[in-house]
C-alpha positions as CSV (number, residue, x, y, z in Angstrom):
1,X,-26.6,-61.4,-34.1
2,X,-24.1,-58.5,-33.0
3,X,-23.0,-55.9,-35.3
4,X,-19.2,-56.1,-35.4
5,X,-18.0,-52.8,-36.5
6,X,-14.1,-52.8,-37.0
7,X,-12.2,-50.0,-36.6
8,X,-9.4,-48.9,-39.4
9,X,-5.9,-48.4,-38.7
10,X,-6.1,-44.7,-39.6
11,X,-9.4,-44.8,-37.3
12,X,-7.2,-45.8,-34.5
13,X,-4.2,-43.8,-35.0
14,X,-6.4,-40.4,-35.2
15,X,-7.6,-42.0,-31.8
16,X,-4.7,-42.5,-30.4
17,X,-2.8,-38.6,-31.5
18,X,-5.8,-36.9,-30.0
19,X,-5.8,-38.6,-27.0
20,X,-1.8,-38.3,-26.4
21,X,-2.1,-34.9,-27.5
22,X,-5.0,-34.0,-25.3
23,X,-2.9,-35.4,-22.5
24,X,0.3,-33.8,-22.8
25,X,-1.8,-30.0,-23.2
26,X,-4.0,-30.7,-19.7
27,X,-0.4,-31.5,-18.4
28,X,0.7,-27.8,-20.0
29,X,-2.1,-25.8,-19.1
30,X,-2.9,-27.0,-15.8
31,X,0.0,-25.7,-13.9
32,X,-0.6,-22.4,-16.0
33,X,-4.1,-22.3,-14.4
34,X,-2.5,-22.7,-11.1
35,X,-0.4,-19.6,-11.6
36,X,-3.3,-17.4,-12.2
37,X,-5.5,-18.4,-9.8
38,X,-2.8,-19.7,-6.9
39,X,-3.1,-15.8,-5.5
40,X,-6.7,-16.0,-4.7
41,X,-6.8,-18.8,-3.5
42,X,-4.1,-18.0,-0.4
43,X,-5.6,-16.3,2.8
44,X,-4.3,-13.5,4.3
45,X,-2.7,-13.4,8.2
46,X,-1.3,-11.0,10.1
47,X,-3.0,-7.7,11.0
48,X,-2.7,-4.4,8.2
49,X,-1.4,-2.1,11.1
50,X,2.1,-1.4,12.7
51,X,3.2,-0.7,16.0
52,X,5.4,2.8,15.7
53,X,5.5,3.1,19.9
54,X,4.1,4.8,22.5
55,X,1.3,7.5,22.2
56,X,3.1,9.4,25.3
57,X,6.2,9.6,23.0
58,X,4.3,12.3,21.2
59,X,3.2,15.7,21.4
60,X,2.5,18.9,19.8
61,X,5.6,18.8,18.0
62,X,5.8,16.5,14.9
63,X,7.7,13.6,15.2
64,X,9.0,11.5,11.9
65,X,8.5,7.7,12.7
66,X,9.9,4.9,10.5
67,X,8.3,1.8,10.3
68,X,8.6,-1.5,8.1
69,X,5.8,-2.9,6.2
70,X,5.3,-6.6,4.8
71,X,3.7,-6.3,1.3
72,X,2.9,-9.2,-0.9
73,X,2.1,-8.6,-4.5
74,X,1.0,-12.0,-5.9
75,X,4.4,-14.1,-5.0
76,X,6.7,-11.4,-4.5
77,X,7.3,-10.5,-1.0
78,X,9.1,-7.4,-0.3
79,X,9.5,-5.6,3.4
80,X,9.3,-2.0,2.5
81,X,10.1,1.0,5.2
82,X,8.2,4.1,5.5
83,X,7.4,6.6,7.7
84,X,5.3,9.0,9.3
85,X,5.0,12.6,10.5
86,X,2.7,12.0,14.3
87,X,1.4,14.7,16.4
88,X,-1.1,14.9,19.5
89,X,-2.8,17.8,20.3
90,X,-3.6,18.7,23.6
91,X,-7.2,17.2,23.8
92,X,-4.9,13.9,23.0
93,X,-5.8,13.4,19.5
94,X,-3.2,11.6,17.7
95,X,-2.5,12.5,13.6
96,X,0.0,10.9,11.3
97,X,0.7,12.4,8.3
98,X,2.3,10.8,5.3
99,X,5.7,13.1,4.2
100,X,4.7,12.1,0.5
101,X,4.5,15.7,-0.7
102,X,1.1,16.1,-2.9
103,X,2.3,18.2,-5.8
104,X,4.7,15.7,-7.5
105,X,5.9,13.3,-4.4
106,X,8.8,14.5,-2.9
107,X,9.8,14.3,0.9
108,X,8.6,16.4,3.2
109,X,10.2,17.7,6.6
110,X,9.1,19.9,9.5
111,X,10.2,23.5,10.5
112,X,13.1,23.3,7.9
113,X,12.4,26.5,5.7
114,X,13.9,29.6,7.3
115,X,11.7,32.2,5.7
116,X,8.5,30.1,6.7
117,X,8.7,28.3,10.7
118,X,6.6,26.1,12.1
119,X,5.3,24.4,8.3
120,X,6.0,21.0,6.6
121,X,8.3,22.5,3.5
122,X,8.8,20.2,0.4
123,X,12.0,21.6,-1.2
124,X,11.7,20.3,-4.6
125,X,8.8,22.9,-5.7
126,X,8.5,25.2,-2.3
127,X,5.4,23.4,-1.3
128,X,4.2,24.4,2.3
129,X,1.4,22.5,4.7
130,X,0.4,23.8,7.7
131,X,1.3,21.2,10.8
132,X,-2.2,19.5,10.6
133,X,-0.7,18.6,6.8
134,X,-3.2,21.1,5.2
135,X,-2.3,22.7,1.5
136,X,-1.2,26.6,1.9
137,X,-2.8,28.3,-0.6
138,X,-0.9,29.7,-3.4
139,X,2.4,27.0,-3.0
140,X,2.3,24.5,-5.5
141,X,0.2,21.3,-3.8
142,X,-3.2,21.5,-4.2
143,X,-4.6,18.8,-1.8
144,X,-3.4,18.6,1.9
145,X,-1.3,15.8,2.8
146,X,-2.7,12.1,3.3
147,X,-3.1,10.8,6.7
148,X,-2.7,7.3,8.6
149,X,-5.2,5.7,10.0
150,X,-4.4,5.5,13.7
151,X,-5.2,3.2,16.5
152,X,-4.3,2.9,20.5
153,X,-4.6,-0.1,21.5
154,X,-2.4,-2.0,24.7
155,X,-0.7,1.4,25.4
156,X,1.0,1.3,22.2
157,X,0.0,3.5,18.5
158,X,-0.7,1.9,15.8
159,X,-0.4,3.3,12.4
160,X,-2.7,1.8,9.4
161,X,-3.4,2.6,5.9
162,X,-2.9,5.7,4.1
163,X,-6.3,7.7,3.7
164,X,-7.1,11.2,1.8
165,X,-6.6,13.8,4.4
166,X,-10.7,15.9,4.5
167,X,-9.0,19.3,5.2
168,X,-9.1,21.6,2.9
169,X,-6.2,24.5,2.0
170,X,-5.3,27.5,4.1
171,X,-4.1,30.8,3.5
172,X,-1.0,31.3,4.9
């Protein structure tokens, strides 16, 4: 009638191992899975520009601005402060420089070299922009400084990411 097959002891114990074993490594690797792919899965709030104040605050003049940023790098969170050289010219375009000198990413300030007025001066190398953060030609950056992406919006200036700056080098 029926075919009785019997299973051996060892028949059953090999069983038994590869199914524990197999049970204990889904419970190791699926938490490990979780890690890798956790980041993906997360959505993203909260807009990727800052409010730095009002665009009447500004004008031909540059004007450093500090502002904080939230930045989340997989599960570390960090609030990091930067800041920002803004103008306005007078048509009322606003332009905020990055003070990340280009040549080797020191700090730059405005109208602090004596011998040269009026210029972003990095001290480290004697690096010179002009105030619309192009290169001067023959000083040691050779790209002009990056630029903010700018928005007004609600009477206030917001400042976004940080995007290559098209101008190209002066003579000065």
């Amino acid at each position: 009638m029926g075919d009785k097959r019997e299973m051996s002891r060892r028949t059953f114990l090999n069983y038994a191992l590869m199914g524990t074993g197999g049970f204990l490594a889904a419970g190791m690797i699926t938490p490990m899975i979780r890690f890798a792919v956790d980041p993906l899965l997360q959505g993203h709030a909260g807009g990727d520009k800052v409010a730095v104040g009002s665009p009447d605050e500004f004008n031909a003049e540059p004007k450093r601005v500090e502002f904080k940023v939230h930045t989340k790098d997989g599960w570390y969170e960090s609030e990091s402060t930067l800041s920002a050289w803004v103008t306005k010219n007078d048509k009322g375009e606003i332009l905020a420089l990055s003070p990340i000198c280009k040549h080797l990413g020191c700090t730059v300030d405005w109208n602090t070299s004596p011998e040269h007025p009026n210029q972003y001066f990095c001290p480290c190398h004697m690096g010179r922009y002009t105030v619309n953060g192009e290169h001067i030609l023959g000083t040691p950056p050779t790209v002009s400084l990056d630029e903010y992406e700018t928005e007004v919006k609600d009477g206030k200036l917001y400042l976004g990411k940080v995007k290559g700056n098209p101008r190209p080098g002066v003579t000065g």
